[in-house]
N, C-alpha and C positions, 0 to 999 in steps of 0.2 A: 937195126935193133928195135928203136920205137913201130918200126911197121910190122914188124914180127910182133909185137907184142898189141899192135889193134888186129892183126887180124887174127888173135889166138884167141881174142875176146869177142868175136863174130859169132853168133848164130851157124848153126850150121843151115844152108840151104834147106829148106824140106821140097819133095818131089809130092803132086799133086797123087793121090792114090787114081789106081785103073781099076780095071777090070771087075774082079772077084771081089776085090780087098774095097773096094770103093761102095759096092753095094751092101757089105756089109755095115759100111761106118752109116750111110744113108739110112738101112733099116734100124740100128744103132739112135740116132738122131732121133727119128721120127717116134720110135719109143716112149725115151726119154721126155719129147717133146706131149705126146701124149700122156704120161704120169705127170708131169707136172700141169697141167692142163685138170688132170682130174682131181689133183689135190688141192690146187685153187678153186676148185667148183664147189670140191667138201668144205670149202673154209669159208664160203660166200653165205651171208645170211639171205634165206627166201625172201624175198617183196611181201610184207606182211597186204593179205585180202581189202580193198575199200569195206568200212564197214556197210552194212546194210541197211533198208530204210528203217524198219524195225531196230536196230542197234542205236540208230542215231537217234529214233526217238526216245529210246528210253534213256538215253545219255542225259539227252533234251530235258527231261524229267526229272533227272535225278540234281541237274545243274540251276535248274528253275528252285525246286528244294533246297538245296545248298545255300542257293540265292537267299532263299525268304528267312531260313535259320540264322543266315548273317544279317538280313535285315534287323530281325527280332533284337539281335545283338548289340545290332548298332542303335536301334532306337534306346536301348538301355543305357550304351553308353553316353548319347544323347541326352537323357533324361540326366543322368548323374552330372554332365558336364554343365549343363543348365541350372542344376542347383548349384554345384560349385564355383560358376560365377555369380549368380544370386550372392551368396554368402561374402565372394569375397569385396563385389559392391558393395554388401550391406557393413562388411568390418573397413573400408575406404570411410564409407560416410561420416561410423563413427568414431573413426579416428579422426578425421576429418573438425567434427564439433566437439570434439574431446581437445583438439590442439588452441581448440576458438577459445574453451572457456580457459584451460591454461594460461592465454593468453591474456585473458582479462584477469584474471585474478594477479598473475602477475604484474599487469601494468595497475592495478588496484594496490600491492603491498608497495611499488615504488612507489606512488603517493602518498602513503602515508607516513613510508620512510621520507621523503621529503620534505612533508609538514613538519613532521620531529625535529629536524634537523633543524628546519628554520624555526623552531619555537625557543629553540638556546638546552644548554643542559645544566643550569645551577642546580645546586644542592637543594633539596625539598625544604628543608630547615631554613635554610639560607633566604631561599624563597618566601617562606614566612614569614623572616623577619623584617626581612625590606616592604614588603607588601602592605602598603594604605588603606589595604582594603581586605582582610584574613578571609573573608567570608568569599567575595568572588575567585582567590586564589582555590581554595577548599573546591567549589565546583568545577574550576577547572582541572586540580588535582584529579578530582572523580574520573574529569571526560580523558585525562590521558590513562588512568588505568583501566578506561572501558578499552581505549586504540590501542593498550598494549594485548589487551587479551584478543581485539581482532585480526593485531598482526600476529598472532601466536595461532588463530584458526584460520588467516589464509596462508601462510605456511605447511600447515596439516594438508589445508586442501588442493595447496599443490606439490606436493608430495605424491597423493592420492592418484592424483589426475596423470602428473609424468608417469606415474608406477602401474596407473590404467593403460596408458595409453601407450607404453611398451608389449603389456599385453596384447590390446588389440594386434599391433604391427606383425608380433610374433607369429599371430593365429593368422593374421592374413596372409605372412610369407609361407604358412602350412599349404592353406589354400589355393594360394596358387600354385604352386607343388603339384599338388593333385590335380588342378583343373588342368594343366601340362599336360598330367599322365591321360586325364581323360580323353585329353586332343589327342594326343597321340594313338588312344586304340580306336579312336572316330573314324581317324585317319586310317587305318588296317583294316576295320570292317568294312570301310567306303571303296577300296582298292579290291578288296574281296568279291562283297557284289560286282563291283564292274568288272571283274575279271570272270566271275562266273554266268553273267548277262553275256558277255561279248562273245564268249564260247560256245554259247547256246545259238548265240544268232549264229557266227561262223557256221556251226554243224546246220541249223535247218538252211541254209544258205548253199548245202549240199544236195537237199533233195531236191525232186522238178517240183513243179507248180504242185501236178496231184498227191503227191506224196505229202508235199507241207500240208495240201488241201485236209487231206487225210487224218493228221496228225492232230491240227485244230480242232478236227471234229471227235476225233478220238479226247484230246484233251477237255474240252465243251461235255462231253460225254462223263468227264470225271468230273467237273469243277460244276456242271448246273445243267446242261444240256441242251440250253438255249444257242442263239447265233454268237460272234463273238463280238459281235458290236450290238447286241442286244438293248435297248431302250426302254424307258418308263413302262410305253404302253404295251410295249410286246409281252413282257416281264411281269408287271404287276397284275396281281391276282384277286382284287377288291379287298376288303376293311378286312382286319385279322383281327378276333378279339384278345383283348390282353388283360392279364388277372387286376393289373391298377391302370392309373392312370399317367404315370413315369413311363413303365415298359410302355404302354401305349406311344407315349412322344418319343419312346428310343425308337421306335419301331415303324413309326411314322415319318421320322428325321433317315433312316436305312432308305427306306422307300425312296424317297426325295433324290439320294443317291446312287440309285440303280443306272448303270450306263457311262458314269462319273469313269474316268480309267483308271487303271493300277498303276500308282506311281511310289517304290520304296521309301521309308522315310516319309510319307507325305499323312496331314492328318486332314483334309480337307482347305476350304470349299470347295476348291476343284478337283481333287482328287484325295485316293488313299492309300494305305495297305491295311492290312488285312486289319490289324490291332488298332490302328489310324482310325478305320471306319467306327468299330467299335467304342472306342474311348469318346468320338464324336460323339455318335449318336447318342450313347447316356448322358454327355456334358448337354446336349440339348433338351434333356429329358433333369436337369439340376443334379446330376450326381458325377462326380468326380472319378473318376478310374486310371490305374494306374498305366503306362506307356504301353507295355509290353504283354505277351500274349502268355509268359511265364510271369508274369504280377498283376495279371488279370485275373487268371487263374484261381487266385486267393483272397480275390477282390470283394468278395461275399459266401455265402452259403455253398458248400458244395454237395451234388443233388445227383441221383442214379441217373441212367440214361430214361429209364420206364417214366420219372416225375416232370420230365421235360416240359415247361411252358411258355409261351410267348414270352419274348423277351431276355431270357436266357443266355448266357452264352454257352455256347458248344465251342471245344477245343479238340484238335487234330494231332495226328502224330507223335511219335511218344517222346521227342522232345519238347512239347507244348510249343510246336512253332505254327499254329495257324487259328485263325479263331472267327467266329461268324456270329450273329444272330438270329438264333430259333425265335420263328415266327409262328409255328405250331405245323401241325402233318407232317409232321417228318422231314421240313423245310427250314432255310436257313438264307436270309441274305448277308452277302460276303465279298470280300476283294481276292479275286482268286489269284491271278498271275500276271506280269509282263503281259499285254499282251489282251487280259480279258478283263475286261468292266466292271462293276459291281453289278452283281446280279441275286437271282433269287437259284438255289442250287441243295440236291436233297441231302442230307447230310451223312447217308451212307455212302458217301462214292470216296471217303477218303476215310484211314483207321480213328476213329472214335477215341479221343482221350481222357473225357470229363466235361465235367459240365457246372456250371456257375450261375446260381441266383443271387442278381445283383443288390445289395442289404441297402 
């Protein structure tokens, strides 16, 4: 009975097909095997093209930009984070001698609570009557109601002082607050640039020799048109005159800088960027200018491109991220890019944004 019942649960044998009936299940197969073959082929995405040297360069171009807008950003948040530790050094300090002098005046009122103390507390009357001498007790009487009126004003004044000096602590837990927030977007512009440097190298890291050859000269061609390791002597073009004698030393201190490299963030001796160079150059010339190439901008007089004179600055692209020093003809020294020097470079080879005499 059990064997009857495994083999009612068998399979039936299958016989291998012949003939006729064989070639058709074969043509059958191969079919099948071809539709499916062509609907995995429809489902496959193309191998997208290598880009081309042209593509790559203007990638190149557009990540070097990127690059300098983030700089501009970063040196801003630079500048803010700079003052914000300023400030909150400067509320340390005075909390700092605010707790000092609290501390004297306190140890001032226990002394003179102590003297009191040891002077005795009879009755005033009392006093007078026992007293040999009415007239010395009288002057003394005077000198304790002068020490009660000065314990009643160092009292006030530390009153003043704790109630200052909660202040201060308050403003300076503000302060650090913010100089936090400021580290922190230092920190995201600083990740930015080297993310958009590193991609730039990647991609020219793609083309041959000629092609980067190429690209350098093509970029040289936007940024000044000199070599890219250009120097003093190749570059400088003898004495520029200049309407004072300030623009004159900004413009003389640029010079000094020609061939110096492009380094983000940097504001000299040895190197710059672009706003870096500038802000230098007028500090050498006695005037103060602010960080960034969007508060340069508004740094003095703003002036048509036709009034353009020595000393000037001229500002690029229409987020105000690039900026240079008109030297006069139609010329401008500048910190151009990753890559290229301070040089002397004509000022139409990038969009025109405005222009600034320094007040």
């Amino acid at each position: 009975m059990a064997a009857h019942r495994r083999s009612a649960h068998r399979k039936p044998k299958q016989r291998p097909l012949t003939g006729p009936a064989a070639r058709t299940a074969a043509t059958l197969a191969l079919a099948g095997a071809a539709t499916a073959g062509s609907v995995t082929g429809a489902g496959a995405a193309p191998a997208e093209p290598a880009p081309t040297a042209a593509q790559v360069k203007a990638k190149v171009d557009r990540l070097y930009h990127d690059a300098e807008v983030a700089t501009e950003k970063y040196n801003g948040a630079k500048e803010k984070a700079d003052a914000a530790t300023r400030t909150v050094d400067a509320l340390t300090d005075e909390a700092a001698r605010r707790t000092d002098r609290l501390n004297t005046a306190r140890h001032a009122l226990g002394s003179l609570a102590t003297a009191q103390y040891r002077s005795g507390t009879l009755d005033p009357a009392l006093q007078l009557a026992l007293s040999s001498d009415p007239d010395a007790y009288l002057e003394r009487a005077s000198y304790l109601d002068r020490a009660g009126d000065r314990q009643t004003g160092l009292l006030r004044n530390i009153k003043r002082q704790v109630s200052r000096i909660a202040q201060v602590k308050a403003r300076a837990d503000e302060e650090t607050e913010r100089l936090a927030a400021r580290r922190t977007e230092l920190r995201e512009h600083r990740t930015a640039i080297r993310a958009k440097l590193a991609d730039a190298r990647k991609l020219l890291d793609t083309l041959t020799a000629d092609e980067r050859a190429d690209f350098e000269r093509s970029a040289d061609a936007r940024h000044g048109g000199g070599p890219v390791h250009a120097d003093r002597s190749t570059t400088r073009s003898g004495p520029v005159s200049a309407p004072d004698s300030r623009a004159g030393q900004a413009i003389a201190f640029a010079h000094g800088a020609i061939g110096k490299p492009y380094v983000w963030g940097a504001t000299g001796p040895n190197a710059f960027d672009c706003s870096g160079l500038t802000q230098a150059a007028w500090k050498a010339a006695g005037v103060s200018l602010p960080r960034t190439t969007y508060t340069q901008i508004n740094a003095g007089q703003r002036i048509p491109r036709s009034q353009l004179a020595p000393g000037d600055l001229v500002f690029f692209y229409s987020g105000i991220s690039h900026v240079g020093l008109y030297i006069g003809g139609g010329r401008m020294i500048h910190a151009p890019r990753p890559g290229a020097p301070v040089r002397i470079a004509p000022i139409d080879q990038m969009p025109f944004a405005g222009a600034t005499r320094v007040a």
